[in-house]
C-alpha positions as CSV (number, residue, x, y, z in Angstrom):
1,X,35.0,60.9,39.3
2,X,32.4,58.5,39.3
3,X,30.0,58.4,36.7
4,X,27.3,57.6,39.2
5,X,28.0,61.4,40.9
6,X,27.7,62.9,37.2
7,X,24.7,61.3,36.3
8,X,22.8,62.2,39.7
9,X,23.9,66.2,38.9
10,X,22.6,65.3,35.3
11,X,19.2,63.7,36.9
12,X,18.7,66.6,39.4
13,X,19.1,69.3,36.6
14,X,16.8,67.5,34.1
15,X,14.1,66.6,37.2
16,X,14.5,70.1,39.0
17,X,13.6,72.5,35.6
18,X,11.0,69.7,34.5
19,X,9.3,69.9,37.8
20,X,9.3,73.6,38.5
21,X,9.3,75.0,35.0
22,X,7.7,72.2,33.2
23,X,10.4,72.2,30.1
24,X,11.9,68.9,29.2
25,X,15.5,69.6,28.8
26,X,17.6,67.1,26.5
27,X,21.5,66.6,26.7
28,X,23.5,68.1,23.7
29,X,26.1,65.8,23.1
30,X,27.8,63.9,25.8
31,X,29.6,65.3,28.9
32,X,32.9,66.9,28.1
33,X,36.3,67.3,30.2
34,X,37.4,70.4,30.4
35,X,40.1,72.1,31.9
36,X,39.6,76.1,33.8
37,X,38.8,78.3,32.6
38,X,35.8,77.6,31.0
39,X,33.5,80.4,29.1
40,X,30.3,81.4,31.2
41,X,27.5,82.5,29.1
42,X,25.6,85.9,30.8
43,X,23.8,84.3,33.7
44,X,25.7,81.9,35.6
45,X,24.7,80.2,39.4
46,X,27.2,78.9,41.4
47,X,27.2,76.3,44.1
48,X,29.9,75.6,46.6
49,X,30.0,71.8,47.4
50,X,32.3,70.5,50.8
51,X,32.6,67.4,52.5
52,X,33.0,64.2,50.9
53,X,34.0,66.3,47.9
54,X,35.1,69.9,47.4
55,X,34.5,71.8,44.5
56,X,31.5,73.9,42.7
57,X,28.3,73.5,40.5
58,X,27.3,75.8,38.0
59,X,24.4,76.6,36.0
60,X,25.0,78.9,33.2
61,X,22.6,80.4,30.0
62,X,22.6,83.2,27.7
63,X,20.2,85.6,29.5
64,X,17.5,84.9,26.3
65,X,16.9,81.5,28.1
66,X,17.5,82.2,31.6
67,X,14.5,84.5,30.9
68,X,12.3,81.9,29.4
69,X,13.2,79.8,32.3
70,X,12.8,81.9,35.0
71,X,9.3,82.8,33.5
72,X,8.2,79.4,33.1
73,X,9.3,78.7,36.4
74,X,7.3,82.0,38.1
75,X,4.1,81.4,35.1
76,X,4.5,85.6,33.9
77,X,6.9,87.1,31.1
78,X,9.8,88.5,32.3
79,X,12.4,90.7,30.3
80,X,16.5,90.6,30.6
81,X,16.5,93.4,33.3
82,X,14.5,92.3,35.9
83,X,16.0,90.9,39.5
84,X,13.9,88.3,39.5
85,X,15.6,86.3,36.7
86,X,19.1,86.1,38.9
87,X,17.4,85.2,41.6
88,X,15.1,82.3,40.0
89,X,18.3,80.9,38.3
90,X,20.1,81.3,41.5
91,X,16.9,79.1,43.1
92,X,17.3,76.0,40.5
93,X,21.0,76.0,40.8
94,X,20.4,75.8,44.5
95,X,17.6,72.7,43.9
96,X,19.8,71.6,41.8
97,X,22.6,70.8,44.6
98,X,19.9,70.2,47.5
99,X,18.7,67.0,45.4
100,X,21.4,65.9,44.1
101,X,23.4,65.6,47.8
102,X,20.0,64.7,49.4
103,X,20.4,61.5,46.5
104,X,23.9,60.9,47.5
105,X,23.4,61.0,51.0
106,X,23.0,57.8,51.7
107,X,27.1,57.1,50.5
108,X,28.6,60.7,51.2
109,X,28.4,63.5,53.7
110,X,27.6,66.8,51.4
111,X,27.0,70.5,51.9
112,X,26.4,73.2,49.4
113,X,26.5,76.5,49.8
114,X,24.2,79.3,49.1
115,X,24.1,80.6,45.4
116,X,26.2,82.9,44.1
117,X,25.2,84.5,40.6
118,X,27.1,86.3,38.0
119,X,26.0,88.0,34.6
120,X,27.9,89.2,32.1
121,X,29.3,89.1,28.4
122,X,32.5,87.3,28.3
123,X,33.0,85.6,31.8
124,X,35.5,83.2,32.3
125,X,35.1,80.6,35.3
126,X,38.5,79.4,36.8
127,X,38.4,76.5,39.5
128,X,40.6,74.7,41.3
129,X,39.7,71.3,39.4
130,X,38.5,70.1,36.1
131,X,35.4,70.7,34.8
132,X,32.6,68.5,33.6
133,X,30.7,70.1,31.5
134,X,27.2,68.6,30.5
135,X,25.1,70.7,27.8
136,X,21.3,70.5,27.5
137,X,18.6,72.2,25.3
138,X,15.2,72.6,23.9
139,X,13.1,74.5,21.8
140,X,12.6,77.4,25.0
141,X,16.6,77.0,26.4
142,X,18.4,76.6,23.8
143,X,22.3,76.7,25.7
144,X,21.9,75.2,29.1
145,X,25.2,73.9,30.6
146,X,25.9,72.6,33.9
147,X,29.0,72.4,35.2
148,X,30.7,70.3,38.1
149,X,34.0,70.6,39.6
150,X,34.7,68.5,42.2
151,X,37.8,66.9,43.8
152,X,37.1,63.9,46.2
153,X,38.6,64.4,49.5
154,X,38.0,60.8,50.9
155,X,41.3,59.6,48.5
């Protein structure tokens, strides 16, 4: 895949999380190939992708952070059971994807699909095609990773 798609997912996540929950995210290490399944922490957003490429994006956190996130992002303190963190998670995952096809528009047709969230201890993720897997972090979110899986379907 092209490094150009990667780094617009990597741009959206960084830009999307700084924008709405004012946290400046910074990669751990450097993207990572990986074959499914993959391990999902316990709050995972998924994105369906179709058109130019097919596949999925994922955002997925230990539910500590996804907490600290989603109350950044709504300005009150939120604790592991409430609704509102799945659904806030659910939200960047989905702004996510909106910016990063609205970016690539200009080069590919791109749909995403509404969110779908998990939670859990112990999840695995299988898809269809590899996984690049980029981790980020900060002193709030400590295990951010975003996940794409795409497969180009112009080839």
């Amino acid at each position: 895949m092209d490094v150009k798609i990667i780094n617009t997912f990597i741009d959206a996540t960084v830009n999307v999380i700084r924008n709405f929950a004012q946290i400046d995210l910074s990669l751990k290490g450097r993207p990572t190939l990986i074959d499914s399944p993959i391990k999902a922490s316990h709050v995972t957003a998924i994105i369906g992708i179709n058109g130019a490429f097919e596949g999925n994006l994922f955002i997925s956190m230990h539910s500590d952070s996804a907490a600290k996130l989603a109350g950044n992002v709504l300005g009150m303190e939120l604790t592991e059971d409430n609704g509102m963190i799945e659904s806030c998670i659910g939200e960047i995952a989905n702004m996510v994807g909106g910016t990063t096809i609205t970016k690539l528009s200009k080069e590919y047709l791109i749909n995403i699909t509404p969110p779908t969230i998990i939670k859990g201890d112990k999840m695995k993720l299988t898809l269809t095609n590899k996984i690049i897997a980029v981790n980020f972090g900060c002193e709030i979110i400590t295990d951010l990773m975003l996940g794409v899986s795409l497969r180009d379907t112009q080839t």
